[in-house]
Short mmCIF file of the C-alpha atoms (twelve columns), coordinates in Angstrom:
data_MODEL
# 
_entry.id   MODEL 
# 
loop_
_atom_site.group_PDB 
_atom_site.id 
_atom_site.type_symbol 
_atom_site.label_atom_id 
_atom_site.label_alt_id 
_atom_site.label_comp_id 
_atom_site.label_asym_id 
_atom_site.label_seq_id 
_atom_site.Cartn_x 
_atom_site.Cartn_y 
_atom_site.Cartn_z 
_atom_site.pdbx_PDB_model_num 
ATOM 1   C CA . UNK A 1   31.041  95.929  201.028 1 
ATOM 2   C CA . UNK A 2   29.601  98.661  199.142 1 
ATOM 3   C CA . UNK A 3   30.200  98.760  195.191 1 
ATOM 4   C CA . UNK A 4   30.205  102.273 193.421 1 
ATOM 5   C CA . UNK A 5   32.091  105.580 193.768 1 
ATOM 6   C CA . UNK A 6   30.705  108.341 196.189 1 
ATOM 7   C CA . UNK A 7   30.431  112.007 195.580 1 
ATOM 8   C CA . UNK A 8   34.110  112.762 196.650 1 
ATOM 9   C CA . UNK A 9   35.656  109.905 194.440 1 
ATOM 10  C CA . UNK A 10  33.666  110.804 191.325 1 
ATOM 11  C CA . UNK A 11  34.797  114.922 191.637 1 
ATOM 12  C CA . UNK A 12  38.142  113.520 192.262 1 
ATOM 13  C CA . UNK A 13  38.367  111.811 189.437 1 
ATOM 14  C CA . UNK A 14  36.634  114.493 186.906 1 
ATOM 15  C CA . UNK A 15  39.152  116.764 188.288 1 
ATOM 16  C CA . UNK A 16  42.266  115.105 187.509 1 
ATOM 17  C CA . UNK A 17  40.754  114.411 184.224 1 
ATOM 18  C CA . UNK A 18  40.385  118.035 183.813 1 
ATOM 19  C CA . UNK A 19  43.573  118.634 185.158 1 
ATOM 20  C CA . UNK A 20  45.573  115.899 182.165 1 
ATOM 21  C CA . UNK A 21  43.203  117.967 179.497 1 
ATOM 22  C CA . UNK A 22  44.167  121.119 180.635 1 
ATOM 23  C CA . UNK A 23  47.927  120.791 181.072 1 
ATOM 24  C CA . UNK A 24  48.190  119.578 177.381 1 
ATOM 25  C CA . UNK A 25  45.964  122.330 176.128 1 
ATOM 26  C CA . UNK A 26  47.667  124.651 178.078 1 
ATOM 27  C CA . UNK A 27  51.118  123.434 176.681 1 
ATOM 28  C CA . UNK A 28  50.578  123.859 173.342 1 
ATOM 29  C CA . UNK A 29  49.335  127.314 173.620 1 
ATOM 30  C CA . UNK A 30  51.728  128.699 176.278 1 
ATOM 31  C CA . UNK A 31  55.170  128.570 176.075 1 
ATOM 32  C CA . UNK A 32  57.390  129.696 178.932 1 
ATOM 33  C CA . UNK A 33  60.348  132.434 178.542 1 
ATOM 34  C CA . UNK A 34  62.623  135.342 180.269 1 
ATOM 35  C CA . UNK A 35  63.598  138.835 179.394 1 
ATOM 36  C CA . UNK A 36  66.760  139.141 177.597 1 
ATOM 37  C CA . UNK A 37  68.789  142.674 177.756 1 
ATOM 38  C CA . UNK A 38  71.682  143.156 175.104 1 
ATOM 39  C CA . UNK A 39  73.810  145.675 177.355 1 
ATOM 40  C CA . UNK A 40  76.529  148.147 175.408 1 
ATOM 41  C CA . UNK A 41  79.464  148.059 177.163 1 
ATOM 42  C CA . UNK A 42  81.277  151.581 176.994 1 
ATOM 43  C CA . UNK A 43  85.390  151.572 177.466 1 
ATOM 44  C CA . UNK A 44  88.365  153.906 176.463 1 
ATOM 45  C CA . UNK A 45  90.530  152.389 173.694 1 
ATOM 46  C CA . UNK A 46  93.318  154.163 175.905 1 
ATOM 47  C CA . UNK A 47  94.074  153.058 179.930 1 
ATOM 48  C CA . UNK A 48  95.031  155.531 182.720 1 
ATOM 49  C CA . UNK A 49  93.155  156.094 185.840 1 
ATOM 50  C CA . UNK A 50  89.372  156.439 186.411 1 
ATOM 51  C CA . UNK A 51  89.370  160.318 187.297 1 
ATOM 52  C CA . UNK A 52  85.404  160.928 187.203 1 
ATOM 53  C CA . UNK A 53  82.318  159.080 186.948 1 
ATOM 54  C CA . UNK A 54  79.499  161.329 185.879 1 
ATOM 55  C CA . UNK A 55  76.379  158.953 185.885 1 
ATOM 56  C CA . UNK A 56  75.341  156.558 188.145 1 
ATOM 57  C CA . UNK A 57  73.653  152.831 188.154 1 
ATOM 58  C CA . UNK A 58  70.034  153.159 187.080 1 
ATOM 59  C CA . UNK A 59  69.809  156.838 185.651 1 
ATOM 60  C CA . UNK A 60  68.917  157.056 182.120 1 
ATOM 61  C CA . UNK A 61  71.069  158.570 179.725 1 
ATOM 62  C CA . UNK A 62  70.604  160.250 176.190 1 
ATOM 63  C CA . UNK A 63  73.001  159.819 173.383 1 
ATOM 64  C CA . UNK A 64  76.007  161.793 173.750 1 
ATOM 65  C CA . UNK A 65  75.914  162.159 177.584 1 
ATOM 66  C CA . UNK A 66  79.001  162.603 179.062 1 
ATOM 67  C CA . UNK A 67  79.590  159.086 181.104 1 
ATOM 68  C CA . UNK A 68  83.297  159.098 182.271 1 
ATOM 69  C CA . UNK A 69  86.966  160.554 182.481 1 
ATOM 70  C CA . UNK A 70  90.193  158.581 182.199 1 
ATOM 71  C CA . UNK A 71  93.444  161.073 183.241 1 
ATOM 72  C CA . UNK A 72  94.928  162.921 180.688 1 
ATOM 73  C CA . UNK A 73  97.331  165.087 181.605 1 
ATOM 74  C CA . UNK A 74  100.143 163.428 179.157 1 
ATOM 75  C CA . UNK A 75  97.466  163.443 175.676 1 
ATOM 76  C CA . UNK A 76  97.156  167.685 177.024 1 
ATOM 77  C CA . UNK A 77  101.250 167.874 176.702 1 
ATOM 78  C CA . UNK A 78  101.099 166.270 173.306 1 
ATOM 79  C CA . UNK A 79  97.941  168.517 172.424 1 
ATOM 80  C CA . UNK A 80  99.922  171.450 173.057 1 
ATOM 81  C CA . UNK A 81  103.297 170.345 171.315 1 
ATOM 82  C CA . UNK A 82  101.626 169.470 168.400 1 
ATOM 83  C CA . UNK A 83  99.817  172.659 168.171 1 
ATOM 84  C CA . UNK A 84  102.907 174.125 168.224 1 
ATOM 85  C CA . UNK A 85  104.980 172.545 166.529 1 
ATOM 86  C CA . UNK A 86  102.108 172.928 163.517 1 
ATOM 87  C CA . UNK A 87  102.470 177.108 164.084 1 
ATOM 88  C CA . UNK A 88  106.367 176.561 163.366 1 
ATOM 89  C CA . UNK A 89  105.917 175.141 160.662 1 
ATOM 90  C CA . UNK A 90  102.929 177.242 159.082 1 
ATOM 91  C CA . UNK A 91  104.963 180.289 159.531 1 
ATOM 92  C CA . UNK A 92  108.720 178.744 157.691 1 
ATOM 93  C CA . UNK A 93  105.958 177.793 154.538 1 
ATOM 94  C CA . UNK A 94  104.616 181.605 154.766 1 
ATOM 95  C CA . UNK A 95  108.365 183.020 154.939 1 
ATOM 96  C CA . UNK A 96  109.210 180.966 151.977 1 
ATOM 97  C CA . UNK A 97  106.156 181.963 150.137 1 
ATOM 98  C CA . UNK A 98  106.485 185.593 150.350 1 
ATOM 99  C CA . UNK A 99  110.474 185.726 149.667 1 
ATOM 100 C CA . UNK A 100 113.043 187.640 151.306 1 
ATOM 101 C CA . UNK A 101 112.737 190.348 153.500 1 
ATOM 102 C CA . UNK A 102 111.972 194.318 152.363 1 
ATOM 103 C CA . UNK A 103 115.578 195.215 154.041 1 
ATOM 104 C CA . UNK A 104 117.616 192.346 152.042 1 
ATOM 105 C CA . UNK A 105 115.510 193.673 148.695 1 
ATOM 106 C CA . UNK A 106 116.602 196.867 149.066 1 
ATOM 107 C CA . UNK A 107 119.742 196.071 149.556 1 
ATOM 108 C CA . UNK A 108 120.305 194.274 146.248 1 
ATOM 109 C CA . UNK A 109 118.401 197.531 144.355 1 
ATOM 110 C CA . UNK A 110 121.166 199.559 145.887 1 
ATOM 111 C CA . UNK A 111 123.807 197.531 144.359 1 
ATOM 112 C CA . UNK A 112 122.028 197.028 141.175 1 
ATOM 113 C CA . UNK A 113 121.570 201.103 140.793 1 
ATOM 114 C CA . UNK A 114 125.241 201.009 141.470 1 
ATOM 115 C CA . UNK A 115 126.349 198.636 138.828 1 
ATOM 116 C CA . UNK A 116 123.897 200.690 136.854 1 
ATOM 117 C CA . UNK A 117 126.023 203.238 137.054 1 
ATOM 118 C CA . UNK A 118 129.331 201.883 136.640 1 
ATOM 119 C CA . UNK A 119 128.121 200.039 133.625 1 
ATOM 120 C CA . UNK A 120 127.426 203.824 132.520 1 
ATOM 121 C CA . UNK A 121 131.214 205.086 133.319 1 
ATOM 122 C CA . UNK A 122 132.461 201.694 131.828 1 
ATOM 123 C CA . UNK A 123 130.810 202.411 129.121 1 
ATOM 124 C CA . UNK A 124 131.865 206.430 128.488 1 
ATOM 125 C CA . UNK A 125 135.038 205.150 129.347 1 
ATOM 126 C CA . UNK A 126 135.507 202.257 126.506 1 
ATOM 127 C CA . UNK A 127 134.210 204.983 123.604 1 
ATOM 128 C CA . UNK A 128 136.445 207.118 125.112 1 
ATOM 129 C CA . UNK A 129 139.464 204.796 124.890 1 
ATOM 130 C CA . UNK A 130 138.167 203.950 121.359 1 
ATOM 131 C CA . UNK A 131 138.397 207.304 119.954 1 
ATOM 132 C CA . UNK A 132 141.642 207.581 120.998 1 
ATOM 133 C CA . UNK A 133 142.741 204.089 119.566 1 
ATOM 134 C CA . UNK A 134 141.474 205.477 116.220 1 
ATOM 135 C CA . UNK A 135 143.871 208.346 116.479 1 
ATOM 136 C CA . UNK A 136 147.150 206.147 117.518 1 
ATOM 137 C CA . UNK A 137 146.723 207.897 120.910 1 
ATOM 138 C CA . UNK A 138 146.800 205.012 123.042 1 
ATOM 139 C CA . UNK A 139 147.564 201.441 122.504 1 
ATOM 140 C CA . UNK A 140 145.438 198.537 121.753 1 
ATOM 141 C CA . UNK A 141 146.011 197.065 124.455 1 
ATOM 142 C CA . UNK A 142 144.604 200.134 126.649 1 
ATOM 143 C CA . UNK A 143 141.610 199.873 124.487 1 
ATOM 144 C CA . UNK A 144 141.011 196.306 125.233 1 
ATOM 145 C CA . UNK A 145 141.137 196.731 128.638 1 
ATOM 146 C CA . UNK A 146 138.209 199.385 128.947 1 
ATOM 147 C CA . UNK A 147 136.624 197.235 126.450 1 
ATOM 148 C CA . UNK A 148 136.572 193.776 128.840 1 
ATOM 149 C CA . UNK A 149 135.522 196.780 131.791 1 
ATOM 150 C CA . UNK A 150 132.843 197.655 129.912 1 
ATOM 151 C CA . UNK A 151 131.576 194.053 129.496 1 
ATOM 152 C CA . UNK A 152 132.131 193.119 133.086 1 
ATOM 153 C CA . UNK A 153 129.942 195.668 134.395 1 
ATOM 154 C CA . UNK A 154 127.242 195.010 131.555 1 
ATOM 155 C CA . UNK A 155 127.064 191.221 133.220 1 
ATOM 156 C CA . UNK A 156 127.707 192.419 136.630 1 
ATOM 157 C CA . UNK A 157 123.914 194.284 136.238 1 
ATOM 158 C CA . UNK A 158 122.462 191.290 134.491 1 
ATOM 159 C CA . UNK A 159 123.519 189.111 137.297 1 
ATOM 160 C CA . UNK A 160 121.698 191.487 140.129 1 
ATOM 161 C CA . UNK A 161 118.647 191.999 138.327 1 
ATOM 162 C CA . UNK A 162 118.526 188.299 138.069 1 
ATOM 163 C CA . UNK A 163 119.325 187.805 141.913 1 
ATOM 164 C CA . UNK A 164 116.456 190.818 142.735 1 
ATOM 165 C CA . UNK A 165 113.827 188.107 140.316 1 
ATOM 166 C CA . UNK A 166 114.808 185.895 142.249 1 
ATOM 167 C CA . UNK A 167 114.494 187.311 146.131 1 
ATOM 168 C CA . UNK A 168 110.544 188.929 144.849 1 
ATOM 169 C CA . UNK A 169 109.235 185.308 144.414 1 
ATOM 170 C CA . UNK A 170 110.537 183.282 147.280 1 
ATOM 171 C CA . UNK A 171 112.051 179.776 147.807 1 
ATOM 172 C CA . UNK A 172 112.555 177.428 144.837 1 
ATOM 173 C CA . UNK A 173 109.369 175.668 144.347 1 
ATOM 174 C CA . UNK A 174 110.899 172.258 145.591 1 
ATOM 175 C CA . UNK A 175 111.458 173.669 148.919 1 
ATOM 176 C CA . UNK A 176 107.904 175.075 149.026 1 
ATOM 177 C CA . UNK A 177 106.085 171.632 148.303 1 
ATOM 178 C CA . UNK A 178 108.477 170.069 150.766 1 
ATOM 179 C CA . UNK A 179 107.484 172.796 153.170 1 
ATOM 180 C CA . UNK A 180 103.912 172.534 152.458 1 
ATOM 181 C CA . UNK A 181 104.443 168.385 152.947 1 
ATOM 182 C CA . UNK A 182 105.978 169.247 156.720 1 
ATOM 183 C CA . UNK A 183 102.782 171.194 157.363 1 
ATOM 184 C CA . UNK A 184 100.217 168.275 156.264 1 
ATOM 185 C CA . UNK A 185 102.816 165.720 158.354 1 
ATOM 186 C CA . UNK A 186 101.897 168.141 161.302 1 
ATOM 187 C CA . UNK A 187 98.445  168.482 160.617 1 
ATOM 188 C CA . UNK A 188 98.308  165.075 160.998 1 
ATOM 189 C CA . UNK A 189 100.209 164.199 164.481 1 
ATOM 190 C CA . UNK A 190 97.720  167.209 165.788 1 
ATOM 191 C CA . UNK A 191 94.812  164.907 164.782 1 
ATOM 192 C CA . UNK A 192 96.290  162.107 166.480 1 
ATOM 193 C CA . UNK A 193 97.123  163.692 169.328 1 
ATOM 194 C CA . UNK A 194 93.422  165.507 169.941 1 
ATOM 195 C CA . UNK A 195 92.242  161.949 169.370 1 
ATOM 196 C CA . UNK A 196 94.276  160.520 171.978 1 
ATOM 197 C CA . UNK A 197 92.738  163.374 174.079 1 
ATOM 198 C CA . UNK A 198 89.725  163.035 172.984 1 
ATOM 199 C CA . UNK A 199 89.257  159.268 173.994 1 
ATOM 200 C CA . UNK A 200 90.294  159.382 177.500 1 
ATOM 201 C CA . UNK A 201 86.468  161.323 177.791 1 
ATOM 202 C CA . UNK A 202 83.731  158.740 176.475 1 
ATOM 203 C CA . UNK A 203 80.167  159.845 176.261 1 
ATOM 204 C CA . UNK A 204 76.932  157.678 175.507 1 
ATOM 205 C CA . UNK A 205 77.092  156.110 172.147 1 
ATOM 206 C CA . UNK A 206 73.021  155.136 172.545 1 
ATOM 207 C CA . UNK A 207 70.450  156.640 174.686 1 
ATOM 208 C CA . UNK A 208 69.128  154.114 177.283 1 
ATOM 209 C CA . UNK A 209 69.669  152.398 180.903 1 
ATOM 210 C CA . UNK A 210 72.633  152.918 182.600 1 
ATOM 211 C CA . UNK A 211 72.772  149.289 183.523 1 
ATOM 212 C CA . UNK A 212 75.715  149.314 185.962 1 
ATOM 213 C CA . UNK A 213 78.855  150.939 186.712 1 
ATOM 214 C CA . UNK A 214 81.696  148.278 186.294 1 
ATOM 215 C CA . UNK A 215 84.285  150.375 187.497 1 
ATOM 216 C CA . UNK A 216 85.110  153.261 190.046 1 
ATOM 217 C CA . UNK A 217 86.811  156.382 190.234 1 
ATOM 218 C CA . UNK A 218 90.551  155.577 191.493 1 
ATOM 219 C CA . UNK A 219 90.557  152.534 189.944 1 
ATOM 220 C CA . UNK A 220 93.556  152.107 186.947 1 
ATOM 221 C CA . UNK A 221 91.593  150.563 183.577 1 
ATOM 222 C CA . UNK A 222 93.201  148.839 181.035 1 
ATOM 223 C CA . UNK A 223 92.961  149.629 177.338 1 
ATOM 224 C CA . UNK A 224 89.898  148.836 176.320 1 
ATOM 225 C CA . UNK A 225 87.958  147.755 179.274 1 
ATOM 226 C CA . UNK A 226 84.254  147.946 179.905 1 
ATOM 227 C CA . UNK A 227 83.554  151.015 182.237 1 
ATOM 228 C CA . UNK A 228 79.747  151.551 181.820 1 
ATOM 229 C CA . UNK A 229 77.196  149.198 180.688 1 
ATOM 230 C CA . UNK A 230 73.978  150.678 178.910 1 
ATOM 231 C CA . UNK A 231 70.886  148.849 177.998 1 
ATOM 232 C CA . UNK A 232 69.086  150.867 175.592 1 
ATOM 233 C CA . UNK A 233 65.025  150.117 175.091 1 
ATOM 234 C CA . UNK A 234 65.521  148.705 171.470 1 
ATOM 235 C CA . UNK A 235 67.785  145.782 173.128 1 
ATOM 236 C CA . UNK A 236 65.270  144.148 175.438 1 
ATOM 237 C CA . UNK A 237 63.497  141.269 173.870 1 
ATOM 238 C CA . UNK A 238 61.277  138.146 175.091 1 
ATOM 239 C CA . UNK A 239 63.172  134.742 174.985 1 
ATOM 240 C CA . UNK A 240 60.963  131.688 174.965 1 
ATOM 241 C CA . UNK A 241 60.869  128.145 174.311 1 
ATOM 242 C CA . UNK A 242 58.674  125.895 172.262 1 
ATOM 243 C CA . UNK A 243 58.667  121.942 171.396 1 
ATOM 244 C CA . UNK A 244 59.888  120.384 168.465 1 
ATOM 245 C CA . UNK A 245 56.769  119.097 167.351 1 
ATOM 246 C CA . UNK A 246 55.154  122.828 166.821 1 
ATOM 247 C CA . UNK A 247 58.223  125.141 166.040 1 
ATOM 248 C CA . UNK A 248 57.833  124.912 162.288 1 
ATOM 249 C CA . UNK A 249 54.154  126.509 162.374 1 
ATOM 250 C CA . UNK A 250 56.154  129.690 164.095 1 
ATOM 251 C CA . UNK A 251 56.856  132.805 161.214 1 
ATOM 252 C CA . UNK A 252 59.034  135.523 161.342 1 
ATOM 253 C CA . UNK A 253 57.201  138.910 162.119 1 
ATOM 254 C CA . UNK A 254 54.752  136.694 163.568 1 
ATOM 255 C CA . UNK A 255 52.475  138.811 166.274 1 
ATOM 256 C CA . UNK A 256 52.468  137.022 170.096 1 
ATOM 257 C CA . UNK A 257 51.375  137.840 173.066 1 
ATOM 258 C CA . UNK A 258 53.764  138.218 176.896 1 
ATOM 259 C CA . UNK A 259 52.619  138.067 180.133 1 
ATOM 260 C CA . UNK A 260 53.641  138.023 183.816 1 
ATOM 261 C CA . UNK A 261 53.118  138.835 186.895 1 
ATOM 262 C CA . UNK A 262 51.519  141.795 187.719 1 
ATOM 263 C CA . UNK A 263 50.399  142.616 184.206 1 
ATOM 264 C CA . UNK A 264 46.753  143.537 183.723 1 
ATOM 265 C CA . UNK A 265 47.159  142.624 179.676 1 
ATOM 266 C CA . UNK A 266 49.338  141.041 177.540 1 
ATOM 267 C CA . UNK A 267 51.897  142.995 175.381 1 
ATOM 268 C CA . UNK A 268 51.936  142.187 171.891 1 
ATOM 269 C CA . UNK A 269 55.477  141.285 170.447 1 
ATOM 270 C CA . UNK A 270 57.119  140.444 167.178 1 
ATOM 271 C CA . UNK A 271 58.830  137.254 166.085 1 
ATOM 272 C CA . UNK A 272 62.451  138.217 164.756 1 
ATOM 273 C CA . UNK A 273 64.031  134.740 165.809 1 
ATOM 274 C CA . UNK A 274 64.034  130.848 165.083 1 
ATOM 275 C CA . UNK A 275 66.574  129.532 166.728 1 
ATOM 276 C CA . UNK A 276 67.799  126.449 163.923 1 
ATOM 277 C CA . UNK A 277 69.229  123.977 166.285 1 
ATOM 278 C CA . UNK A 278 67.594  121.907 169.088 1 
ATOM 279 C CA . UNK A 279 68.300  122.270 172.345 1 
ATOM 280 C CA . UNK A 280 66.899  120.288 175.965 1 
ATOM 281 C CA . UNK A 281 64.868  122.740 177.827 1 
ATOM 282 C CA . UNK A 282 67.544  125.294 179.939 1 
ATOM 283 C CA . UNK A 283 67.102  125.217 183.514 1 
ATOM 284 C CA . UNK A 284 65.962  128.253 184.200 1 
ATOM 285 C CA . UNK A 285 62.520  127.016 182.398 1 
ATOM 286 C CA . UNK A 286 62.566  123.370 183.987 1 
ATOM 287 C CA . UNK A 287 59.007  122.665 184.924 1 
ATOM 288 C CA . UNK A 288 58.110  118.874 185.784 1 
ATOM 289 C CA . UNK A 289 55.989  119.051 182.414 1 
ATOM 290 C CA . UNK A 290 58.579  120.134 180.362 1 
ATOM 291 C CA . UNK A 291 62.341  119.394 181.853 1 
ATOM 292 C CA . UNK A 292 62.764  116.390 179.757 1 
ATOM 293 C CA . UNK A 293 61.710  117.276 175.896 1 
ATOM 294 C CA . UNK A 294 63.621  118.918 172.948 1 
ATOM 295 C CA . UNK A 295 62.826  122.808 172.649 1 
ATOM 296 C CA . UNK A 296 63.585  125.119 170.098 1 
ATOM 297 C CA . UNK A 297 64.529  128.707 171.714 1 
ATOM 298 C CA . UNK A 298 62.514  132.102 169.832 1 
ATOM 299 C CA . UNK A 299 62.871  135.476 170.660 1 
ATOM 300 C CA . UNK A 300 60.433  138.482 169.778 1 
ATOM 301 C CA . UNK A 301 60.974  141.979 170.249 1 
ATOM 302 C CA . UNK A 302 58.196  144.336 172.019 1 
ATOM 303 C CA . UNK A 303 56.737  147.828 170.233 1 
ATOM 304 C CA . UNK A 304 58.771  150.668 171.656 1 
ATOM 305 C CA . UNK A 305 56.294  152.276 173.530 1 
ATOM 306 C CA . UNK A 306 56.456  148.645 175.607 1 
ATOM 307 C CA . UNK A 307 59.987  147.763 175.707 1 
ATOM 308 C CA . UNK A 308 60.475  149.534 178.943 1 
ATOM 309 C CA . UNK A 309 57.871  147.708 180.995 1 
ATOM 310 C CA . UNK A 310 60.391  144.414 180.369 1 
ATOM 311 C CA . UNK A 311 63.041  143.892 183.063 1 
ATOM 312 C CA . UNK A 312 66.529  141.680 182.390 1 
ATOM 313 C CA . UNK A 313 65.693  137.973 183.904 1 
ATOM 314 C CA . UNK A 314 61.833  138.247 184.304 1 
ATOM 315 C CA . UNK A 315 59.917  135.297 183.774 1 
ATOM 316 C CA . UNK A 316 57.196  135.689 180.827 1 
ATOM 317 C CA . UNK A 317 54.549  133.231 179.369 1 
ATOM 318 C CA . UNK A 318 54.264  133.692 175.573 1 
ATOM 319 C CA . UNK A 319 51.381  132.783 173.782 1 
ATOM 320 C CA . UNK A 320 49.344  133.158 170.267 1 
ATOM 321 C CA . UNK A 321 46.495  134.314 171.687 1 
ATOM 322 C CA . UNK A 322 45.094  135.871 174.672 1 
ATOM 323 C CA . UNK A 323 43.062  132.328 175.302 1 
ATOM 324 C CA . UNK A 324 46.375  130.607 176.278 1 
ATOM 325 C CA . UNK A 325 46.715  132.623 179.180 1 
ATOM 326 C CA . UNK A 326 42.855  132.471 180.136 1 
ATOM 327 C CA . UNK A 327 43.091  128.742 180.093 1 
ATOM 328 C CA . UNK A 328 45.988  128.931 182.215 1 
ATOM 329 C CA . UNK A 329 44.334  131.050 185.051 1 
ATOM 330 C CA . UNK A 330 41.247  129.117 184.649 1 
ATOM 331 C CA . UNK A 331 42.931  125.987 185.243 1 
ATOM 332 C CA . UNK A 332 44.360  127.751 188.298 1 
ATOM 333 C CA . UNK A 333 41.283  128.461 189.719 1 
ATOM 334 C CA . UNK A 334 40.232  125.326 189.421 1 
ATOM 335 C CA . UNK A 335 42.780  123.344 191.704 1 
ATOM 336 C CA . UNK A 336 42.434  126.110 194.431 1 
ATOM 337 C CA . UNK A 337 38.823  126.029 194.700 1 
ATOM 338 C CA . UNK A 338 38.779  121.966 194.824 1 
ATOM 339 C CA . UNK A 339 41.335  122.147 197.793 1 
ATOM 340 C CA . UNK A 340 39.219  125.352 199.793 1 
ATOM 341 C CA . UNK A 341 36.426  122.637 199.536 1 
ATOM 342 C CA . UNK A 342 38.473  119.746 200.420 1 
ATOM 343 C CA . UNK A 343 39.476  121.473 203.849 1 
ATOM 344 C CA . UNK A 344 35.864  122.428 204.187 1 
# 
């Protein structure tokens, strides 16, 4: 019986030794994650029926982009009455403004140039009767009663000249405020009604991703149901997980490093997140390392210029520096070389 290790045992052994080292390093300088998209869901605050779709699942879109049309035949109607209704009542504050018409003025001037003048013969006609009192012509009584004539027709032109004031500057100004009140009440309903009009159309409230249509045209949507989902560049960011043991040596604004698959260098990122609860590791991360320890979840947002080249749901390794993911592929290489030469 032969005592010792041969060739094969000893690289076996060195390997796996490696392999212990390397997982641990590796561990605490990698941490595995997934892209996380923030999506703004676009809806009418109004139902009706999905008349017109005017963007489609994966185009991009620019603020204010018209993305869909709800019918709206009924918010026209009430467009149009309110409009108007808001005319009527414009022109009723105008006609009380400016006062009566030129005819019914010139009607009263007639009548006051004809009191005029019988306040004139009145008048003739009392000194008249006077004269004659004073000579025992006629009777007091006569002369009383072209007296109270004369009178009457001095109060008769008082009271048109008064009533001609009066037609020259227009409604009493009670009736003009509660006009002018009508026309602000109107004013008002218009608004509404435009608005009502207004929101049956939605356009893009961000510029981004048209992430999926939710609905199609046809289709009745209730008040305030998502239509169109957008997922604008500013609301992708990395979600990752690390252990208890290290998460309180993480920063916000902290600088990282992602990578995946296909990338030829990491993207640098920004730590806006620390999550302040403890959590087991979620599935979607379970590795045979790592399924069975306390995590703390982080997320970190990309540079602009980068937050395209992130996907929704794609795996990501995060780490401090770009040795973490060197030590990883290095480690990699390792195992598939020892098994080429273990076939050999």
């Amino acid at each position: 019986m032969k005592s010792g290790l041969n060739l094969s045992q000893i690289t076996l052994i060195l390997l796996l030794s490696t392999l212990l080292c390397s997982c641990n390093e590796t561990e605490s300088k990698l941490w595995q994650g997934y892209v996380e998209g923030e999506f703004v869901y676009v809806s009418s605050p109004l139902s009706g029926q999905l008349d017109e779709v005017s963007v489609r699942k994966g185009q991009t879109v620019v603020a204010g982009q018209p993305l869909f049309t709800l019918e709206r035949e009924f918010e026209k109607a009430g467009v149009d009455e309110a409009e108007e209704n808001l005319d009527k009542i414009i022109s009723d504050l105008a006609d009380k403004r400016k006062g009566r018409r030129p005819s019914e003025i010139a009607s009263i001037k007639a009548r006051l140039r004809k009191a005029v003048a019988a306040e004139k013969l009145a008048a003739t006609e009392y000194k008249r009767r006077a004269d004659l009192y004073s000579s025992r012509t006629i009777s007091e009584e006569e002369r009383d009663q072209a007296r109270t004539d004369y009178e009457q027709a001095i109060q008769l032109v008082k009271e048109i000249k008064s009533e001609l004031k009066t037609a020259t500057l227009g409604s009493r100004s009670d009736e003009i405020s509660a006009a002018e009140s009508s026309v602000r009440a109107a004013q008002a309903k218009l608004e509404q009604a435009r608005w009502n009009y207004d929101q049956k159309a939605q356009s893009a409230p961000r510029s981004g991703l048209v992430f999926d249509t939710i609905r199609y045209r046809g289709e009745w949507i209730a008040a305030g149901k998502p239509i169109i989902s957008i997922l604008p560049p500013e609301n992708r960011k990395v979600r990752f997980y690390v252990p208890e043991q290290i998460v309180g040596g993480f920063k916000i604004n902290e600088k990282l490093l992602v990578n995946y698959d296909g990338l030829t260098e990491p993207i640098p990122v920004i730590l806006t997140y620390i999550s302040p609860q403890a959590e087991y590791t979620p599935p979607v991360i379970y590795s045979s390392q790592s399924r069975a320890k306390l995590v703390f979840m982080l997320e970190a947002i990309p540079a602009a210029d980068k937050a395209l080249l992130f996907k929704p749901g794609q795996p990501v390794d995060v780490s401090r520096t770009e040795q973490g993911f060197v030590l990883e592929n290095g480690f990699l290489t390792r195992i598939k070389s020892y098994f080429r030469s273990s076939d050999d």
